[in-house]
Each structure stands twice: as C-alpha cells, then as structure tokens.
N, C-alpha and C positions, 0 to 999 in steps of 0.2 A: 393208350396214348392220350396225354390231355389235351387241352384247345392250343398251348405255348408249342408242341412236338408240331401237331399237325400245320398251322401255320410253316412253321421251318422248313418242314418236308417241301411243302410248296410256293416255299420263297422263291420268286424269280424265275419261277418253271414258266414256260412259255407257251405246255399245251392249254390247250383252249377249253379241255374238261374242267379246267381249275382257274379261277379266276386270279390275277395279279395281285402278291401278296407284298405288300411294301417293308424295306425295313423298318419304318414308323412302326405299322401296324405290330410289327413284333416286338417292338419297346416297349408300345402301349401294354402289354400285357405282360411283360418284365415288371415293369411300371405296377401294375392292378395286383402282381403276384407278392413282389417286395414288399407293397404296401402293407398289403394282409398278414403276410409271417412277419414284420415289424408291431401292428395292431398287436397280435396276438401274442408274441413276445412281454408287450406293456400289459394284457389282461392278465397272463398268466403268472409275471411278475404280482399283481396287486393279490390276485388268489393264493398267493404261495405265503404272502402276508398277510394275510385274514387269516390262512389254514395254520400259523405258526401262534400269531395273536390268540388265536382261540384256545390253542392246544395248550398255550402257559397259563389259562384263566380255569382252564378245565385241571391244570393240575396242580391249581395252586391251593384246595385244599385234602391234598395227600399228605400223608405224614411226615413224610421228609421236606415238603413246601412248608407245612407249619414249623418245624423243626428249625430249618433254616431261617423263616422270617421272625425270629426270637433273639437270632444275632442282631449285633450293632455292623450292620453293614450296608447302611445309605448312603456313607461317605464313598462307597467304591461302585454299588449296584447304581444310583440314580444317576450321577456320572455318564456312565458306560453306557446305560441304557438310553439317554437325550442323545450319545454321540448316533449312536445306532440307528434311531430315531431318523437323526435329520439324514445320514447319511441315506439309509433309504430311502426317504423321502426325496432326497437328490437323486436317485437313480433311476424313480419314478418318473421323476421332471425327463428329467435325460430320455427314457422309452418315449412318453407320449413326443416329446420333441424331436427326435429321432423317427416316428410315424410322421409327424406334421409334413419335416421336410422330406421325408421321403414320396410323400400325399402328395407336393405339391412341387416336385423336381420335373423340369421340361428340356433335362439331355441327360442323354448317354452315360457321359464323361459325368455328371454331376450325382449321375444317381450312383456310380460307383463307389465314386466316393462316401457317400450318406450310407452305403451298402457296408464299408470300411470300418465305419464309423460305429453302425450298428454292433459291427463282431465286436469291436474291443469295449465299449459298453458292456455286452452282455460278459465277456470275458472277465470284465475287472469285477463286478457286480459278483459273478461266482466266487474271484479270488476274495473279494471285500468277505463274505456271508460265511468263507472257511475260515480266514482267520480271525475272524470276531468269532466263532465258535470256540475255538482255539484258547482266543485271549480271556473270552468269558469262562471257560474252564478253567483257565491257571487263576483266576482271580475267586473263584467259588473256593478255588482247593486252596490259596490264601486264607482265605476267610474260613473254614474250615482247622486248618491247622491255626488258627490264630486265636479261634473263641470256641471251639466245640469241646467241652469239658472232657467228657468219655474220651477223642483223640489226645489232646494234651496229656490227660491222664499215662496214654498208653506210650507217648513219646518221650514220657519222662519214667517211664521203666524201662525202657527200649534203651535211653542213655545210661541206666542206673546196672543195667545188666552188658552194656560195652556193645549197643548191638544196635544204635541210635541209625550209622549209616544203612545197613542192613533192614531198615523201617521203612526210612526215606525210599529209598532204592523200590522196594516191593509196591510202597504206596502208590508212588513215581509208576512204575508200570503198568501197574493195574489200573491208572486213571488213563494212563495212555493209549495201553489197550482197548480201552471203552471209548475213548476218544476217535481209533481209530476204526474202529468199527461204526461209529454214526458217522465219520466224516466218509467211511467209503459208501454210505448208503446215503448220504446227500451227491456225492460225486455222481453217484451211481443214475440219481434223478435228475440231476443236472444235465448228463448225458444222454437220458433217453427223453428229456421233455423240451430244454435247452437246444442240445446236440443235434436233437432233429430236426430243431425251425434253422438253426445255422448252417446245417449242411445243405437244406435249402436256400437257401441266400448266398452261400458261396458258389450254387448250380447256377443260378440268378447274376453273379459275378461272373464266372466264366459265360454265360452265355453274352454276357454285357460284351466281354473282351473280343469275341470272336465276332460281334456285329459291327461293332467297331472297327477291323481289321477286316470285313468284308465289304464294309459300306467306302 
C-alpha cells in the first residue's frame, strides 16, 4: 500500500492512534504523483526519440539505405521529414508544458483538468507517430515504384503478360503486411510504456473526483 492508500484509509478517522489527515494533505500528493508520471511521460517521450534518431543512423549504411539514397527522392523525404521534425518537436513542448502546469496547479478542479489534458496529448502524439509511419511507407513504396529499375522492370512484364493488377495487388499486401506487423509492435510499446503511466493518472483522476465529492 503506498503513502496516497494509506493517507485515505485515514482521512477523517477520528481515533487518536492516527493523527488527522486533511483533504489538502491528500491533494498534495495527487499533486507530487501527477507531477512525476507527467515528468516521466516528457522523458520518455525524448528517449523514444533518440532511440529512433539513432536506429535510422545505424541503419543507414545497410544495403538497402544505400540502395535507396541513389534515388532522386529529396523532393518527397526532406519535406516529410522537417514536417515530422517540428511536429515532434511540438509535442515535446506540449509534455514539458503539460509537467510545468501540472508542477504548479494549486486546486482540485485545476489539476483535473491539466490531468485531461495530459491524456489527449499523449493520445494524439501516438495517433500522430502511427500515421506518419503509415504515410512515410506509402511514400517509400512511391518512390520505389517510380525509380527502382529492377521493380519497373518487373512491372512492365507483369502488364505485358495481362497480370499488371495481380502485381500491384500482392506488392500492396505484402507491404502491408509488414506494415502491420511493426505498427502492432509500436501499439504494442505504446501500451505497456504509454498505457501504464496513463492508467495511472486516470487513478489520479478518479481519485481527484471522489475528493471533490467528499470535500
């Protein structure tokens, strides 16, 4: 049972082995706890971006990074990548700012709210991160069928033999397939790294409501 349970138990009791516990005093540490799984939220946020920055540098000379950076495709990768960029970079601001006011909320009602705030943040931030996967896939696979000699090649026997849809269709899948396979293993982290500081803060919520409705 942490220090937030025990406090509760003996909100308001009256024997005398326990000293008088004020609803303040249970805020305050609503308060110290929100704080922390907000903080932690913004760190982990920033490591999940260095651990991704890193993993593109480390695999960018593989033979299919080389392969690809041969293409004429600045016009579409540098783009998408500055959007990505700031976007991030926006949702960064958003965490540490989301910690600040949460650091420095003095009621109930206010910290709920900041509490509200946090979830759809991190909410949006996951939806933003799936479909820029998404959209940075259909744009490779663009850029792929557009200048990869060997594919062209095979797309234009694939028409010449009546069987061009039948190309599309398998390629289409198989990219998808792979697609849906890493996006169910980010879902997947999102849920147990994400998922678990939010279901705390939504215990942090209800416990807001029910001090509220007690006080």
């Amino acid at each position: 049972m942490d220090e937030l349970e025990l406090l509760k138990k003996h909100w308001k009791q009256q024997d005398t082995e326990y000293p008088h516990v004020s609803a303040n005093d249970i805020y305050k540490m609503i308060l110290k706890r929100s704080s922390s799984i907000v903080k932690w939220i913004f760190i982990i946020s920033l490591l999940e971006f260095a651990l991704w920055t890193g993993l593109s540098f480390f695999l960018k000379d593989t033979k299919n990074a080389q392969h690809f950076d041969k293409m004429d495709s600045d016009y579409l990768l540098i783009p998408l990548t500055v959007i990505g960029y700031v976007i991030l970079a926006y949702f960064f601001y958003l965490f540490y700012k989301n910690f600040r006011r949460i650091s420095a909320t003095d009621s109930a009602k206010i910290l709920m709210e900041n509490i509200l705030r946090t979830r759809r943040t991190v909410k949006n931030y996951v939806i933003f991160n799936l479909v820029f996967m998404v959209v940075s896939a259909m744009v490779v696979l663009y850029i792929e069928f557009d200048q990869d000699t060997a594919l062209i090649q095979k797309t234009q026997a694939a028409a010449a033999n009546g069987e061009v849809f039948m190309f599309y269709a398998k390629t289409i899948l198989i990219v998808a397939g792979v697609l849906a396979v890493f996006v169910g293993i980010l879902l997947f982290f999102y849920w147990l790294i994400y998922g678990l500081l939010l279901r705390k803060l939504n215990r942090n919520y209800r416990e807001l409501k029910k001090l509220e409705m007690e006080s």
